[in-house]
C-alpha positions as CSV (number, residue, x, y, z in Angstrom):
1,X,46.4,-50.4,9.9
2,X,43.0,-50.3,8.3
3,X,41.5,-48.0,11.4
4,X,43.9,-45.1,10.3
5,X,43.0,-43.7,7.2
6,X,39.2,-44.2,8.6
7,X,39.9,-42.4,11.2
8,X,41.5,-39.7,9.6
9,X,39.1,-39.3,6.9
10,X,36.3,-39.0,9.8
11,X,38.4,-36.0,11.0
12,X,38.9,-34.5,7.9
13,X,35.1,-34.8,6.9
14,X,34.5,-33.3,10.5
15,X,36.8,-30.3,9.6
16,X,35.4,-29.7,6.7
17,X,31.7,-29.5,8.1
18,X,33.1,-27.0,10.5
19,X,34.9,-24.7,7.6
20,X,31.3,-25.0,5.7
21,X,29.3,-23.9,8.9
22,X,31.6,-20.8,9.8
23,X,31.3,-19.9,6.4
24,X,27.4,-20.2,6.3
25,X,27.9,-18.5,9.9
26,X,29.7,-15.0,8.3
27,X,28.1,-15.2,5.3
28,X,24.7,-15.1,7.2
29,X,26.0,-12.3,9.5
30,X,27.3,-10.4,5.9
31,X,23.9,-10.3,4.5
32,X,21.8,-10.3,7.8
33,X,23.6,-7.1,9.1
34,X,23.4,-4.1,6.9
35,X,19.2,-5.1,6.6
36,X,19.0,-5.4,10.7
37,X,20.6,-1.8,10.5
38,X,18.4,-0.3,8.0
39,X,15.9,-1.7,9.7
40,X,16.7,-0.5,13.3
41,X,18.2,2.5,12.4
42,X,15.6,4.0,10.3
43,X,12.3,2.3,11.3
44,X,12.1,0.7,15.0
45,X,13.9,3.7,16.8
46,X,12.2,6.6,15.0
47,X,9.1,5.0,15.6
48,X,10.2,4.2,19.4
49,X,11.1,7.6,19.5
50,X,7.9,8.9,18.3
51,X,6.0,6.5,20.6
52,X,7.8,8.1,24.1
53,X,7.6,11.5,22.8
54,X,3.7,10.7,22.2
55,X,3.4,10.5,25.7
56,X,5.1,13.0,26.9
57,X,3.6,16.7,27.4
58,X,4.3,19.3,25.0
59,X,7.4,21.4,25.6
60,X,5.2,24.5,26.5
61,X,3.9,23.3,29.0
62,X,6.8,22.4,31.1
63,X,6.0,19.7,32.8
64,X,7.3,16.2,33.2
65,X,6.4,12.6,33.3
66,X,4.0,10.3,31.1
67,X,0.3,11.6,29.5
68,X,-1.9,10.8,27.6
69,X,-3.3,14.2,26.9
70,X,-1.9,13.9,23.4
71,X,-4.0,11.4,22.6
72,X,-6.8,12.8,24.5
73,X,-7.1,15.5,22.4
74,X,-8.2,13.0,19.5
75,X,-11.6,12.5,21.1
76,X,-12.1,15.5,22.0
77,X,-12.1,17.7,18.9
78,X,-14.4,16.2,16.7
79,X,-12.6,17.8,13.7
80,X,-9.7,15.1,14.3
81,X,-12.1,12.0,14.5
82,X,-14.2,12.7,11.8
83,X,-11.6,13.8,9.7
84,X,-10.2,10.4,10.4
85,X,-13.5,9.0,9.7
86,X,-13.6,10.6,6.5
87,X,-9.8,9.4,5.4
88,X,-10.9,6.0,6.4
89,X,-14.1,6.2,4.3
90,X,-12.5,7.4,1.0
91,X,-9.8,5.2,1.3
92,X,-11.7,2.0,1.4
93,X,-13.5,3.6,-1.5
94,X,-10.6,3.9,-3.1
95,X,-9.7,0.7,-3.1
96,X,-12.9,-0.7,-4.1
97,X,-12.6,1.2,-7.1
98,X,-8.9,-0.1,-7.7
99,X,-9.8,-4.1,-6.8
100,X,-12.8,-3.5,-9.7
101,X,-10.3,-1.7,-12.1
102,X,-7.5,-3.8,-11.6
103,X,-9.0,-7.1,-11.8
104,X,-10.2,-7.5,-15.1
105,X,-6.9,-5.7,-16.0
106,X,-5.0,-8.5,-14.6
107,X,-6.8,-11.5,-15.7
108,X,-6.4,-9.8,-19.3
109,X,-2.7,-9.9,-18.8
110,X,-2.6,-13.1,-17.7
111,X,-5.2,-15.3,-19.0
112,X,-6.3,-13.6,-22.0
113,X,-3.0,-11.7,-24.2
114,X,-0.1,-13.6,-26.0
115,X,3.6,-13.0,-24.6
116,X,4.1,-10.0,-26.8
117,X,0.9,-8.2,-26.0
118,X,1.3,-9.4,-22.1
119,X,5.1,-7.6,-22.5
120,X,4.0,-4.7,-23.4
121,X,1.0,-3.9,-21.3
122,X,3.3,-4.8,-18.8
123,X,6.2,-2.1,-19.5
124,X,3.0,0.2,-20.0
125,X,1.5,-0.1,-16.8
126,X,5.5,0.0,-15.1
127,X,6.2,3.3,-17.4
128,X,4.0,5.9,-15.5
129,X,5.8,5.0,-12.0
130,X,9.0,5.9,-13.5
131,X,8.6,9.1,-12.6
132,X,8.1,10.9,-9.3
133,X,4.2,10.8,-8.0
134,X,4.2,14.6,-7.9
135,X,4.9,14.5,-11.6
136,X,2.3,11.9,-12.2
137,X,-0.1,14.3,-9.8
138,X,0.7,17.7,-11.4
139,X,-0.1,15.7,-14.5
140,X,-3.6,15.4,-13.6
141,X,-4.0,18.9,-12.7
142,X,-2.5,20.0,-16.0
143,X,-5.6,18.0,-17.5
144,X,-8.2,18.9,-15.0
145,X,-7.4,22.4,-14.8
146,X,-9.5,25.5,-15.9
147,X,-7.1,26.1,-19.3
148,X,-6.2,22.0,-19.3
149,X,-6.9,19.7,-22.3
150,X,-10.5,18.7,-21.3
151,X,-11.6,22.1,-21.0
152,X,-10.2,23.3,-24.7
153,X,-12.0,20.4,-25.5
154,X,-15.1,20.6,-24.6
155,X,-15.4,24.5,-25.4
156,X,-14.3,23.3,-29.3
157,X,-16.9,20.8,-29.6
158,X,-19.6,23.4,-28.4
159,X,-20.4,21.4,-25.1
160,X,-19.4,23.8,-22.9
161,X,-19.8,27.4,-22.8
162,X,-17.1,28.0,-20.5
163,X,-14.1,26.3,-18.9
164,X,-15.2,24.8,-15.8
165,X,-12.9,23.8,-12.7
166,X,-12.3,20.0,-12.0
167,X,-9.7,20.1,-9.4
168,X,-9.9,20.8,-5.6
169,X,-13.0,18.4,-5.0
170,X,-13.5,14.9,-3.7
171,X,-13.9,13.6,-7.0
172,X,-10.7,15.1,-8.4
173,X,-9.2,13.8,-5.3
174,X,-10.4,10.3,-5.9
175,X,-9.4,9.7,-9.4
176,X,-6.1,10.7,-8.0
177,X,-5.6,8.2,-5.6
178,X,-6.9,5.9,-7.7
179,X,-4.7,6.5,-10.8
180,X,-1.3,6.3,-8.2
181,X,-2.3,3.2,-6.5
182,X,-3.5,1.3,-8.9
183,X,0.0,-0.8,-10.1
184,X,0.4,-1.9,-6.3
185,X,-3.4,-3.6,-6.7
186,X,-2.5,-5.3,-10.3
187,X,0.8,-7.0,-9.2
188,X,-0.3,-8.9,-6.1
189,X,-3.4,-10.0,-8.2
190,X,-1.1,-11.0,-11.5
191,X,1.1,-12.9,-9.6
192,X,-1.7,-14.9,-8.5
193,X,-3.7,-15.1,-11.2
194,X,-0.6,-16.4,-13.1
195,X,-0.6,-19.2,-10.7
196,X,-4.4,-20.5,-11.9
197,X,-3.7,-23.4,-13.8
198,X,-6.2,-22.9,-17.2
199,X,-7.1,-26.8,-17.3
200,X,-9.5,-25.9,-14.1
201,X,-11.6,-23.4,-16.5
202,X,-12.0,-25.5,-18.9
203,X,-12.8,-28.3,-16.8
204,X,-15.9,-26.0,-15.8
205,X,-16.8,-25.2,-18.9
206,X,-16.7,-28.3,-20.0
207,X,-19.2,-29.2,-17.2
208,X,-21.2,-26.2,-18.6
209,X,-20.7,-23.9,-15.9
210,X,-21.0,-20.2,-16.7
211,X,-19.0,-17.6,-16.4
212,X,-20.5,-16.0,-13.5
213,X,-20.1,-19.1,-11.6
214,X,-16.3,-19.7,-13.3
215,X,-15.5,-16.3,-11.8
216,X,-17.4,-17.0,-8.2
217,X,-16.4,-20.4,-7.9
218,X,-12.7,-21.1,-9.0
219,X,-11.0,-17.3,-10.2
220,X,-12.0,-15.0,-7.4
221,X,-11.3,-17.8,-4.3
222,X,-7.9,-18.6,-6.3
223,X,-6.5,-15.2,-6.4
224,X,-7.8,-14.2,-2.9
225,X,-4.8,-14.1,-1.2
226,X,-3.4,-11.4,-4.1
227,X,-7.1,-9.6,-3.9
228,X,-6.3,-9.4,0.1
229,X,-2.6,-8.6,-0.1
230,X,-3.1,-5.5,-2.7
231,X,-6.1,-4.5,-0.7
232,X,-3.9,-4.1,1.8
233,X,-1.6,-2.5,0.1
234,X,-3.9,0.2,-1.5
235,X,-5.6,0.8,2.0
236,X,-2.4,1.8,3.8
237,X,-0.8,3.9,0.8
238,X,-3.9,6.1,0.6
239,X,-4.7,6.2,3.9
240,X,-1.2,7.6,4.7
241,X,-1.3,9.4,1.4
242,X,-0.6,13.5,1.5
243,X,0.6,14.9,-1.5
244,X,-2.1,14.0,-3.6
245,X,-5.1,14.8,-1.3
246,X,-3.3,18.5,-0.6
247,X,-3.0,18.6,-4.3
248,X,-5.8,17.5,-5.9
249,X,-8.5,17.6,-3.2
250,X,-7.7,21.2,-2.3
251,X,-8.8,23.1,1.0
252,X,-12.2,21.2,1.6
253,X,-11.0,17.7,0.8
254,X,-9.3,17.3,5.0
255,X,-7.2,14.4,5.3
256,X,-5.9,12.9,8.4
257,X,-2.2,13.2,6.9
258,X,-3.4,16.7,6.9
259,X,-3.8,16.6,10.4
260,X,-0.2,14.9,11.6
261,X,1.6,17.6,9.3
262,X,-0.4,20.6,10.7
263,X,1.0,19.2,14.4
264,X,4.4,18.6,13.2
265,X,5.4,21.7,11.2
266,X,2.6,24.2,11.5
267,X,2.4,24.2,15.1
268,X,5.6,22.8,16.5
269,X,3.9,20.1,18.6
270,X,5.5,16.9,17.9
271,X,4.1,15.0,21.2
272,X,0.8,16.0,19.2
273,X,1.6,14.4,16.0
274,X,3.5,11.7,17.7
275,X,0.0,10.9,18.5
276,X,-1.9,10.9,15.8
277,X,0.7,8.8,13.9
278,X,0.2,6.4,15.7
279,X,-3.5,6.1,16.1
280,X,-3.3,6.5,12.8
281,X,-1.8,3.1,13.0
282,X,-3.3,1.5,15.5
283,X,-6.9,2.3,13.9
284,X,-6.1,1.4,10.2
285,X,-4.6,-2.2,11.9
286,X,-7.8,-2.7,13.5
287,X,-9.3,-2.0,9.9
288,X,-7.6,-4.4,8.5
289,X,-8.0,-7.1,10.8
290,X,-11.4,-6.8,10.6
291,X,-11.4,-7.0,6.9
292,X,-8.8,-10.4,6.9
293,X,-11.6,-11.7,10.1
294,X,-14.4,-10.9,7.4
295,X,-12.7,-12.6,4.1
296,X,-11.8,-15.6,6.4
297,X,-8.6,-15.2,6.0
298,X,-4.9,-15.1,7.8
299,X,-1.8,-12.8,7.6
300,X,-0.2,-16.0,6.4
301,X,-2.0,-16.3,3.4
302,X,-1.5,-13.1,2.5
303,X,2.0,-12.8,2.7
304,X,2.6,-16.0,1.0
């Protein structure tokens, strides 16, 4: 009599382990599905997509079968490589300037200002990417401009005779980037930074370290990962960038996004821009692998 009821609460518990893993099982597929979707639908076939039709010839020339003519043509017109060379350049730049703008920003937020101050520095550095980046851009170019506020300024105070143009150079260009990438650099960095448990600083000071060595020996190697993963960030957002380079840089500021939309829309050749997207890729991953092989550090660690 006494094997019964054991035995049939073994089945029952068996049952309900079953129930419980179907229902992990759908509610796995539930949430799983619509991102594999987004995710194939949107991202891996256009880019698969682009990557066949970047080696195929261009329609005009009516031929068939596999080239690599499109990405020939790279090499050989030194306006595409160095203008590559020149994004490249100006975009580490950029987020040099960004890592030395956005650090001391974040170890104020985090280290440094009570909750309310921390609050509201917060909500003042989410505020400005509220809005669309062409209204953060056009902006700028209010303010730089020949009749902007810097100019009425200036003239006022006797400093300048006459209004002089800002905009449409490298510099103009630069503050640009800077300015819209400059929360994707702060967050990575506060999050870490967050993370640094204060008894460690005063532990060195206590030891009567400085602050040079604080910063060299426990704040910067503590918030590396952060450092790497909004480098990273920065990098690939202005590298990619276009609106504010054709905006702010003007006619002599070339960028390589310049480049990929001149082949898409100006001249119809897709196989062309095809291309160059994806050397566009392929080169700023070999950037960036060079920079994590230089820091000493791993994907892992960044993404963490």
């Amino acid at each position: 009599m006494p094997v019964f009821p054991y035995a049939l609460k073994i089945r029952v518990l068996r049952f309900m382990a079953a129930r419980k893993k179907i229902r992990i099982k759908w509610s796995f597929w539930i949430f799983f599905t619509p991102v594999f979707l987004w995710l194939f639908l949107l991202i891996v076939l256009p880019h698969v997509e682009l990557l066949r039709m970047s080696f195929a010839h261009s329609t005009y020339h009516g031929r068939s079968g596999a080239t690599l003519s499109n990405y020939g043509a790279f090499f050989s017109e030194p306006v595409y490589w160095l203008t590559f060379a020149r994004t490249a350049a100006y975009s580490v730049l950029v987020t040099f300037l960004v890592l030395l703008i956005a650090f001391p920003v974040a170890f104020y937020i985090a280290k440094i200002a009570n909750s309310k101050v921390k609050n509201f520095l917060s909500i003042l550095l989410l505020i400005p990417f509220w809005v669309s980046e062409i209204i953060r851009v056009y902006g700028w170019m209010i303010i730089l401009r020949e009749s902007g506020i810097i100019n009425r300024i200036m003239i006022r105070l006797g400093l300048w005779k006459e209004p002089v143009e800002m905009l449409y150079n490298d510099a103009a260009m630069i503050m640009g980037l800077v300015y819209t990438s400059m929360l994707f650099m702060i967050i990575p960095i506060l999050g870490v930074m967050q993370s640094l448990d204060d008894s460690y600083i005063q532990a060195a000071c206590d030891l009567g370290a400085g602050k040079i060595v604080i910063w060299k020996k426990i704040i910067i190697p503590h918030c590396a990962p952060g450092i790497m993963s909004g480098s990273i960030m920065v990098f690939m957002m202005v590298l990619g960038s276009y609106l504010t380079p054709n905006l702010m840089g003007g006619k002599n500021s070339l960028w390589f996004t310049q480049q990929i939309y001149n082949q898409f829309i100006v001249y119809f050749n897709w196989n062309q821009g095809s291309a160059f997207g994806f050397l566009l890729l392929i080169m700023s991953s070999i950037i960036i692998g060079a920079a994590l092989k230089l820091t000493g550090q791993g994907l892992k660690d960044v993404v963490k």
